[in-house]
N, C-alpha and C positions, 0 to 999 in steps of 0.2 A: 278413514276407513278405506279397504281396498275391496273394490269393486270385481265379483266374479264374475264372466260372462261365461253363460251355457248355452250351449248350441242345441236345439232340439232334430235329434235324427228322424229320419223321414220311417214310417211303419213298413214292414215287408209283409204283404200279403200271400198267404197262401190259398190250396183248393184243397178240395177233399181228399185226395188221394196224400197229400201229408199233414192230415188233421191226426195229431196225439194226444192221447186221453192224458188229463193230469198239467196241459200247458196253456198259456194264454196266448189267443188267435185273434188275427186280422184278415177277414176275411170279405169278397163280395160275394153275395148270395141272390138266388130267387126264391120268392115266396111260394110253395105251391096251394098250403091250404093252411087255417085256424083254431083252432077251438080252443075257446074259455073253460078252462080247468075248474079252477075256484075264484070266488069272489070272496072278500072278508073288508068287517069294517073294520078300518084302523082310528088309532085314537085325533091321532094330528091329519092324516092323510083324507080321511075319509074312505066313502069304497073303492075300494083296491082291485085290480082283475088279475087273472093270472092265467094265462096261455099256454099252448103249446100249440108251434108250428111246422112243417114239414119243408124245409129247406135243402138246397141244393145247388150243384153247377153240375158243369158238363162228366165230374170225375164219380160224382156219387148223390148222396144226400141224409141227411140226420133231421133228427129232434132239433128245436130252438125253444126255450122257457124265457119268455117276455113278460114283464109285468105293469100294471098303472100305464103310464104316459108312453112307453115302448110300444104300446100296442096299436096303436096311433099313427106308426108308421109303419109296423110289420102288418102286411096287410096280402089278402088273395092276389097273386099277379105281381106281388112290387119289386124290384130289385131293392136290394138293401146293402149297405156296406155296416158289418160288423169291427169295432178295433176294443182289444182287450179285453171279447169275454172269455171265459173257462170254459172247457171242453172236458166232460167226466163222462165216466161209466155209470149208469144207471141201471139199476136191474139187465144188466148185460147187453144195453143198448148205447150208441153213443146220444151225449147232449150237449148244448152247446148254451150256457149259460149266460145271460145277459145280468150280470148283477151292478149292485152302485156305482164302481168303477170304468164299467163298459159305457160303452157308444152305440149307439144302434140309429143310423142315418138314409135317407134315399141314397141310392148308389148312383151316379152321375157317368159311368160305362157302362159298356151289354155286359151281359153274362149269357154264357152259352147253357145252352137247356141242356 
């Protein structure tokens, strides 16, 4: 057998001011504030939460939809680094979706308010 090696590329981060609706983002962010949307019991998971927070940097700020164990870390105050979640149009506002494939981690630089 012949052995493939793949090289994993480093993420590019962007800021608000080049977030497109419709693409997946890598992003650091501030947390400015919270709130638990819905709750639902699921069958394997058990209770489930579901959020909505108001994020941002220095270029603007959006919607963020965090669920279960995301929420954990999205928190009032925190810096967060976002890689691979979707960015949509929602009732003509933008959001920035955290789904299965996403990341959602403490951010380890500032972000400028």
């Amino acid at each position: 057998m012949v052995e493939v090696k793949t090289t994993l590329t480093k993420p590019t981060f962007i800021t608000m001011k080049d977030l497109e609706p419709g693409t997946r983002v890598n992003m650091h962010l501030r947390v400015d504030s919270v709130q638990i949307t819905k709750q639902h019991l699921g069958w394997e998971e058990g209770l489930t939460s579901v959020g909505i927070a108001l994020v941002g940097d220095e270029h603007g700020c959006c919607k963020l939809q965090a669920t279960g164990a995301q929420l954990d870390t999205v928190k009032p105050g925190q810096l967060i680094t976002i890689r691979n979640a979707h960015a949509n149009v929602v009732k003509e506002h933008l959001l920035i979706e955290i789904d299965k494939w996403a990341k959602v981690e403490s951010c380890k630089q500032s972000v400028a308010a």
